[in-house]
N, C-alpha and C positions, 0 to 999 in steps of 0.2 A: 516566776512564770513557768518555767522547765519543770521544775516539782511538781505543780498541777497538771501539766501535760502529761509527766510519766505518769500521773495516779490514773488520769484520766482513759490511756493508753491500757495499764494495766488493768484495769475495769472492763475495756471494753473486750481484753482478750477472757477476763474471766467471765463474761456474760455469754461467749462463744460457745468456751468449756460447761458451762449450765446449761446451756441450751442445748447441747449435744447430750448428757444425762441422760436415761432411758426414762427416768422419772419423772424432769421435765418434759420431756419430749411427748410424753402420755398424759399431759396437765393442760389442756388448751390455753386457761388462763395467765397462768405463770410463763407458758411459752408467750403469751402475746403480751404479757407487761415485761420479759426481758429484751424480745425482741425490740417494743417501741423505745424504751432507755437505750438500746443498743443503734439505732436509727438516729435519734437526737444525738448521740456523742459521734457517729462515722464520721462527718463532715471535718471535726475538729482531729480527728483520729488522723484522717488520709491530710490535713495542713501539719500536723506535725511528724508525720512519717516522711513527708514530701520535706519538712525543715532541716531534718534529719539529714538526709540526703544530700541536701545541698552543702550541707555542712563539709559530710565528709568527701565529696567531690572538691568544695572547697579546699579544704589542707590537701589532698593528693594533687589539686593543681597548684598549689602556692608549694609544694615539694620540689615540681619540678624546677623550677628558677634556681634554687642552689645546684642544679645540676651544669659543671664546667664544659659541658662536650655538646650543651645545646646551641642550635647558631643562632643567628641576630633574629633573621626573620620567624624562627621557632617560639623564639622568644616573644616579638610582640604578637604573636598569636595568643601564645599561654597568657598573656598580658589581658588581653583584650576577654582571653575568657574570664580571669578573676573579676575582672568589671561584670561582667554580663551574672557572674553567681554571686557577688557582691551585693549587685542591684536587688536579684532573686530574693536573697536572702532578708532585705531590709523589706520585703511588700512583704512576704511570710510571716517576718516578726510582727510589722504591724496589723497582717489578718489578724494572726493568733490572739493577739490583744484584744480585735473587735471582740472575736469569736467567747474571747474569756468572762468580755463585759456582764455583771448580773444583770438577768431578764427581766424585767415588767413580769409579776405573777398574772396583772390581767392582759398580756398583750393579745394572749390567743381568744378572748371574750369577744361577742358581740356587743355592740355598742347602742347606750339608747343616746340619741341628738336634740337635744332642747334650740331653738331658735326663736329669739324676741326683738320685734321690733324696736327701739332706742329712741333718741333724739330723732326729731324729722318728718313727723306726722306719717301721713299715708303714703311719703316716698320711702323711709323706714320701715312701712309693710311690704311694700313693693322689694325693696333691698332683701328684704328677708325672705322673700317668696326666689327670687335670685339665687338666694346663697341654699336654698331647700333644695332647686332643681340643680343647682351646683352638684350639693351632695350624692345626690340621688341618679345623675349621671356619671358620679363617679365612683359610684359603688357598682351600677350598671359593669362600666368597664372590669372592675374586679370580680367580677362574676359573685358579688354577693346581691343577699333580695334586702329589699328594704318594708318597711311594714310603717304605716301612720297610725300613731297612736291616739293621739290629740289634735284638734289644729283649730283655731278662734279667728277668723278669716275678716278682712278688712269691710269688703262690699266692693273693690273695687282692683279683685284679685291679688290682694297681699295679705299678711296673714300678722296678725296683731304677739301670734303664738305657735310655732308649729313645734311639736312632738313627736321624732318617730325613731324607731328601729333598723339598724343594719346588722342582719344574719350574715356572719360568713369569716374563715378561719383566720384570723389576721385584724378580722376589721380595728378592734381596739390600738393595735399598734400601729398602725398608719394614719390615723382620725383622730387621737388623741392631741396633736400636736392644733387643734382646732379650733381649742377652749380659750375666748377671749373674746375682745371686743373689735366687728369688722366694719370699718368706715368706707362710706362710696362718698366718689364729687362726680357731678355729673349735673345736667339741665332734667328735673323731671319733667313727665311727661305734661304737668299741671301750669307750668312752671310759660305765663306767655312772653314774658320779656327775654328770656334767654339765660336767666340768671344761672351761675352754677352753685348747686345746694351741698352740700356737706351732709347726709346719714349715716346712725349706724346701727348694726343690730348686736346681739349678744347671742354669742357660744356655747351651748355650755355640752361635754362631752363624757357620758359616765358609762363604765363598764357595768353591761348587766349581771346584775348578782341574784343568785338562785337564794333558795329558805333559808337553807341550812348557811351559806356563808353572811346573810344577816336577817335576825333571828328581830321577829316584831309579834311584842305582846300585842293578840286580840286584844285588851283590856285598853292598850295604849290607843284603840282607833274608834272613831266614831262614824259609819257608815252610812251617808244619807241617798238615796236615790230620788230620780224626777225625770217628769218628761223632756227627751233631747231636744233642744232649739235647731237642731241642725239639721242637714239634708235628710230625706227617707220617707217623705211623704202621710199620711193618716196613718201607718203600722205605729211609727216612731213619734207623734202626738198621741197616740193611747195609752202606748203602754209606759209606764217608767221603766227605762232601758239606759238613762244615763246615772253614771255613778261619779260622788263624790269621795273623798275622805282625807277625814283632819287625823294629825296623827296628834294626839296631846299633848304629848311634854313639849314638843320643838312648834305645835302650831301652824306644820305645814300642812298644802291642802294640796290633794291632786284630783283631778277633776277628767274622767274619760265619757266620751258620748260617741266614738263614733263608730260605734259596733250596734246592731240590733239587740243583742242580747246582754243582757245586764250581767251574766255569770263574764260574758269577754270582756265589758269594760271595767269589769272587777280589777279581772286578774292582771288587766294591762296599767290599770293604777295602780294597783300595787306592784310590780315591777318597778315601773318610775320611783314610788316612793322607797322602796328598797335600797337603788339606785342612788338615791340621792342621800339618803341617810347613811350611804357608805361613802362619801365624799365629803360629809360634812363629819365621819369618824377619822376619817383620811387626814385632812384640815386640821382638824385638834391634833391627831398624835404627829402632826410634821410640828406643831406650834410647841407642844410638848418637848422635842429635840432640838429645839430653837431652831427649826428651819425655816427662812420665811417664804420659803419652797422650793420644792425637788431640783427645782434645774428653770435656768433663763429659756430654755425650750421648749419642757418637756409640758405638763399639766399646766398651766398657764393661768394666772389670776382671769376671774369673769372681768374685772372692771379695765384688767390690762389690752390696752389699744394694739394690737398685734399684725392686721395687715388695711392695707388701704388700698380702691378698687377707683383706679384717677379715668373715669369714659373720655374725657377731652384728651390725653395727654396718650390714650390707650395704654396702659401700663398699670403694673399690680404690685406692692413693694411691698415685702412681709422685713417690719421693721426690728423681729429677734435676731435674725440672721442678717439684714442688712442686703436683701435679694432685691432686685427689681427686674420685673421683666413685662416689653413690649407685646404678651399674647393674652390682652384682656378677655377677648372674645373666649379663646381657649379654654381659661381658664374658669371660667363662667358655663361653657360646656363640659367640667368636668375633668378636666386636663389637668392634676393635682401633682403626678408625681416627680415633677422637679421641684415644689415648690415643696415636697413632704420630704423627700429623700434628702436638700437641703437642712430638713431643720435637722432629722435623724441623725447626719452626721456631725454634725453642732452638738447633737445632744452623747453622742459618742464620744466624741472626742473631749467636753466638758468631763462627764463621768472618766474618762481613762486620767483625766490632770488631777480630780479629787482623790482619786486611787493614788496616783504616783504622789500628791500630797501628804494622803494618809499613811 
């Protein structure tokens, strides 16, 4: 870990020495791609400049105790400080190890959120229509925007399908931990004997991928358009403004209507199907390294039953981590980041034991 730190140290002072260059300095661009590398590494720079430190404050106080002319009470002072840089030095070593962890290439993406209704009938639309406003309040908080892509609506305010977009720097590495299968118990609202129902819906959580990161032969699609079934009045039964498309080889189909103009609901199915064809390229090469996946946290199987939403017991228990907690309502408003920052660190600490394994 020290060897990477010194390279990393030295790097960051040679990026200083470049950027001071008169060469660079007169290059806008080159100044702004040293600078942002040099911004990404300071954090880790100023924890091991600070580990440094402690270190050799360390040995100068563990010096003084072979000193014979100290008195009693001098002594458990120096004493009491070695605990106190002891301590220091063990939360340091283990930042630096977070700090070292390899990144998610997509964490800094935006994210597209697929949500389906499950077992449950129309309390499973309704659950799903829950876990949309969930999202979408808690992206709210994060100060990113969200965008609806698609959405095949129940009749009776749940959504059999919903489809949509979160813009914003991060969103991929805090959402990701989402993909799975979410169960409620609870009396629906249908429901006159009181009975408690059991639904669930499905997850699924894919970093948006531009052209160029996957690459889809025209040849391979077959593009049909028609008139939208959906809200917008006589503009949107005239014109065909809804768009489908099959992609051949794989037989998937994505299906956008809810934009007026057929060039947006193009472009926003093909995003999805992009999306999704990089997840199911994903899938093959983890099966390919005999992985039967990334991490018990992290990307999470769709069929894997991952948190349960208990209305009578008011309580939310995310069964990878082993969490439960009493703020149902909370959490249903968007209240996400105990229950995210738990898995994060699960998923940290898993990856730092495969490393210390490997």
């Amino acid at each position: 870990m020290l060897d990477k730190l010194t390279l990393v140290e030295e790097r960051y002072e040679e990026l200083n020495r470049l950027m001071a260059e008169p060469s660079v300095a007169t290059d806008p661009v080159r100044l702004a791609e040293y600078a942002q590398e040099q911004a990404e590494i300071e954090p880790l720079v100023q924890a091991y400049r600070e580990y440094k430190s402690v270190l050799d404050e360390l040995a100068q106080t563990q010096s003084m105790l072979h000193d014979d002319g100290l008195g009693e009470d001098m002594r458990e002072l120096v004493a009491e400080e070695i605990e106190t840089l002891k301590k220091r030095r063990s939360e340091l070593e283990h930042q630096l190890q977070m700090m070292l962890l390899p990144k998610d290439p997509n964490d800094e993406k935006n994210v597209i959120m697929e949500i389906r209704a499950g077992a449950g009938g129309d309390e499973a639309g309704l659950f799903a229509a829950d876990l949309y406003r969930m999202y979408t309040r808690y992206a709210e908080s994060q100060g990113w925007d969200t965008e609806l892509l698609s959405a095949h609506e129940t009749g009776i305010g749940g959504f059999k399908e919903v489809i949509f977009m979160v813009k914003g720097r991060g969103a991929y590495s805090r959402l990701k931990y989402e993909s799975g299968v979410h169960r409620v118990q609870r009396v629906p609202v249908t429901e006159a004997s009181g009975r408690i129902h059991t639904s669930t819906a499905t997850v699924a959580v894919l970093p948006e991928m531009d052209e160029i990161e996957v690459e889809i032969d025209p040849a391979d699609l077959r593009i049909d358009v028609y008139c939208s079934s959906g809200p917008g009045g006589q503009h949107m039964q005239k014109n065909a403004t809804a768009v489908r498309i099959t992609h051949l080889p794989t037989g998937m189909v994505v299906s956008c209507e809810s934009e007026r103009s057929q060039l947006q609901n193009k472009l926003r199915a093909m995003a999805i199907l992009r999306s999704r064809l990089y997840a199911i390229q994903e899938e093959r090469q983890r099966a390919e390294r005999g992985e039967a996946r990334r991490s018990q946290v992290g990307t999470g199987e769709r069929s894997e039953k991952i948190r349960t939403y208990n209305f009578p017991q008011n309580r939310v228990t995310d069964h990878r981590v082993g969490l439960t907690t009493h703020r149902l309502a909370n959490i249903l408003d968007g209240d996400l980041d105990e229950i995210i920052e738990a898995l994060a660190e699960a998923e940290r600490a898993e990856l730092l034991e495969s490393i210390g394994e490997g």
